[in-house]
MIDOSE-1310 file (N, C-alpha, C; in nm, 2 decimals, decimal comma, always signed):
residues 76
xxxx	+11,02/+10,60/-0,67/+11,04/+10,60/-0,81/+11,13/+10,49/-0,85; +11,28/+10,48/-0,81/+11,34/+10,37/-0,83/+11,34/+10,25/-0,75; +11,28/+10,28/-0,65/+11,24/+10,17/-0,55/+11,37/+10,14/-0,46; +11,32/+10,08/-0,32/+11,45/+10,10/-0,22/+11,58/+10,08/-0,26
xxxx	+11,67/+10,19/-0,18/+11,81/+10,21/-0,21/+11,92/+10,09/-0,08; +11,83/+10,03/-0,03/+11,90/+9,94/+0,10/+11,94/+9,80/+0,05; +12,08/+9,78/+0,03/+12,05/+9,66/+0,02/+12,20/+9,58/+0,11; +12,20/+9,47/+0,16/+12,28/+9,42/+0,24/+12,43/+9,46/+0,20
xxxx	+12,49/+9,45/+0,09/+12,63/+9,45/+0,03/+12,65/+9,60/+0,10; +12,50/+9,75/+0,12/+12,61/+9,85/+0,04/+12,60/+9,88/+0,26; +12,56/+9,80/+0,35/+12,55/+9,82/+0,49/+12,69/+9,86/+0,53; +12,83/+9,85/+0,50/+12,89/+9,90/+0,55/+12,92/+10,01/+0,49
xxxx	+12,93/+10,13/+0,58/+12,96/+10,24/+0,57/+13,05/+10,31/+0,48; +13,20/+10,24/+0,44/+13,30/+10,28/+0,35/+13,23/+10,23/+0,25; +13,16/+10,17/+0,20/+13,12/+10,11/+0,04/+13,06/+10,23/+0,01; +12,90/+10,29/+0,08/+12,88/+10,42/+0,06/+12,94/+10,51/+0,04
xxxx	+13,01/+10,57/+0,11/+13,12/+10,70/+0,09/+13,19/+10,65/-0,04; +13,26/+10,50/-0,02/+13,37/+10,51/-0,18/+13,26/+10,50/-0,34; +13,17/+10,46/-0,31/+13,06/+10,48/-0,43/+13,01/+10,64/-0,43; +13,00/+10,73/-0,34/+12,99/+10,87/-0,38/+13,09/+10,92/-0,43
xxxx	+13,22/+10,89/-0,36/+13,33/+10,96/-0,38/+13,41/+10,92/-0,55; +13,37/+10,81/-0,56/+13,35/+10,78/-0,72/+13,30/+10,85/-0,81; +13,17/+10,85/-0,76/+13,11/+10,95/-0,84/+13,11/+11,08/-0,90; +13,18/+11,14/-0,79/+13,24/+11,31/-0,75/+13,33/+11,30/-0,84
xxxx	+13,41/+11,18/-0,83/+13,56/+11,19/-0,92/+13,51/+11,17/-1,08; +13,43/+11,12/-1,09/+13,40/+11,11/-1,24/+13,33/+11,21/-1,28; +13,24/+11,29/-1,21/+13,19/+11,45/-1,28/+13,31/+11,48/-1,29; +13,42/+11,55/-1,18/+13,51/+11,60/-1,23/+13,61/+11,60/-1,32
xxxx	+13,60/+11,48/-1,34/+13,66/+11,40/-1,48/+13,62/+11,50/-1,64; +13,50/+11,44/-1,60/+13,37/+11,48/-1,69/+13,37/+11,60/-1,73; +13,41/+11,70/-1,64/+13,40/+11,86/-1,61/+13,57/+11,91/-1,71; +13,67/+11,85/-1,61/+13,77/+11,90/-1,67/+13,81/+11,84/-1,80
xxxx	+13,80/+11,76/-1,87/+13,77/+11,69/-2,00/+13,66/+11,78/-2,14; +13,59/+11,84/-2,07/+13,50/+11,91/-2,14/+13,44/+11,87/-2,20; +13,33/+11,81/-2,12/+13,20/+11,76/-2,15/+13,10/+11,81/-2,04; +13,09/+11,91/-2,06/+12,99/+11,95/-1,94/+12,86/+11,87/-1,92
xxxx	+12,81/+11,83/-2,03/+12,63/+11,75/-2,00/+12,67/+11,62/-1,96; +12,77/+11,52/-1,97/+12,80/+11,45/-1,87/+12,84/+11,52/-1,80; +12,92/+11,60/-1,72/+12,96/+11,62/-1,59/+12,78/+11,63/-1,54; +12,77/+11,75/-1,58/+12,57/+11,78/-1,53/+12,49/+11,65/-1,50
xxxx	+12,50/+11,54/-1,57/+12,46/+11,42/-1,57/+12,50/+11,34/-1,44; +12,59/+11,31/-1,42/+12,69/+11,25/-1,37/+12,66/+11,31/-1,20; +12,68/+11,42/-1,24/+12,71/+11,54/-1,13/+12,51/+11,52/-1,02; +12,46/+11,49/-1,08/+12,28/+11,46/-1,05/+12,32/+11,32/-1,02
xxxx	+12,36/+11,22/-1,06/+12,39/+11,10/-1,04/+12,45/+11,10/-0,89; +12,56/+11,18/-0,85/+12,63/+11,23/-0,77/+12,55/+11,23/-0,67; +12,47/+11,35/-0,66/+12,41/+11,42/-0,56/+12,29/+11,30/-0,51; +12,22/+11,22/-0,60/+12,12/+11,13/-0,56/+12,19/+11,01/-0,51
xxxx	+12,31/+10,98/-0,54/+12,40/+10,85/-0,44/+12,39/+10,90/-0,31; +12,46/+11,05/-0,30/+12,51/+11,14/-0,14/+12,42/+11,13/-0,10; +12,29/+11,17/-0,15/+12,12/+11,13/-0,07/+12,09/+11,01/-0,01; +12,09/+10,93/-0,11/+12,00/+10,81/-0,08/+12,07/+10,69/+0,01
xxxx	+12,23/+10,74/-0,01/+12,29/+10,63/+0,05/+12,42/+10,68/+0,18; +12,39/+10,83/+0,22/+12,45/+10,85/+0,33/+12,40/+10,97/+0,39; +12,25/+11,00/+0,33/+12,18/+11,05/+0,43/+12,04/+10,97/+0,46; +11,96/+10,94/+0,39/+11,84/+10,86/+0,38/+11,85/+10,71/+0,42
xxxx	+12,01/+10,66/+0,40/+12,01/+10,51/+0,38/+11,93/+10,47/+0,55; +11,87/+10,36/+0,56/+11,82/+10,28/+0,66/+11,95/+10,16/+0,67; +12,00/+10,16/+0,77/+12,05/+10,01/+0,86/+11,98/+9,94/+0,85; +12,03/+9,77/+0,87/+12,00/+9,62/+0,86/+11,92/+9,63/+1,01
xxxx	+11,91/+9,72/+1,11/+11,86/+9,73/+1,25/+11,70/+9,86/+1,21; +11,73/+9,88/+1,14/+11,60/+9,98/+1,11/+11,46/+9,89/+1,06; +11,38/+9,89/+1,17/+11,25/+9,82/+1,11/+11,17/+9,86/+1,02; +11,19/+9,99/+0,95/+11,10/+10,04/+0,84/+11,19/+10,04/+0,70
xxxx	+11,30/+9,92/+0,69/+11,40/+9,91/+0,62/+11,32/+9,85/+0,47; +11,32/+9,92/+0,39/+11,29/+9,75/+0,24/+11,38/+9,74/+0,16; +11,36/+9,61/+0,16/+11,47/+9,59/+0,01/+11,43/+9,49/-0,11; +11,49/+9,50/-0,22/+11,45/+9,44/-0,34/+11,39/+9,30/-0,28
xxxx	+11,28/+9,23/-0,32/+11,31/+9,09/-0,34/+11,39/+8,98/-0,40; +11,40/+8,87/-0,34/+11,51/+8,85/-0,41/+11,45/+8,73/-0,56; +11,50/+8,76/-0,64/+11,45/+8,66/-0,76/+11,45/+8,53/-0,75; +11,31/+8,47/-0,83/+11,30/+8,32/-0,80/+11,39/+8,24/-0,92
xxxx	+11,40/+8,10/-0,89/+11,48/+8,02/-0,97/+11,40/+8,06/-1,13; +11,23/+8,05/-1,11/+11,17/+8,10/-1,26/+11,17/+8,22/-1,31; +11,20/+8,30/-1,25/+11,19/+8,41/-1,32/+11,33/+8,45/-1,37; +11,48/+8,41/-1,32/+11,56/+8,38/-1,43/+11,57/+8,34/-1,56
């Protein structure tokens, strides 16, 4: 649906975890601020980072890896 989550920058391991753990902190933000439909928001945003990118993610070593193409000078 949004097309691969792999891409070279997020290969090391702490980038993942501190982009979840971002995320976690900003629902709770969200939550204790009282805004619950962002937290709810946020909080889905959350849970689909913790998926895609530290349980699903594919390694630079994984042959069934894809990633974006990268853009040509024209289509800038």
């Amino acid at each position: 649906m949004l097309g691969p989550t792999e891409h070279p920058w997020l290969d090391p391991l702490w980038r993942r975890v501190a982009l979840v753990v971002f995320c976690g902190g900003w629902t709770i933000m969200e939550y204790a601020l009282g805004n619950p439909g962002w937290a709810i928001f946020i909080g889905a945003v959350t849970l689909y980072a913790g998926w895609s990118y530290l349980f699903a993610y594919k390694g630079p070593d994984d042959p069934t890896r894809q990633t974006r193409p990268r853009m040509d000078e024209s289509e800038e």
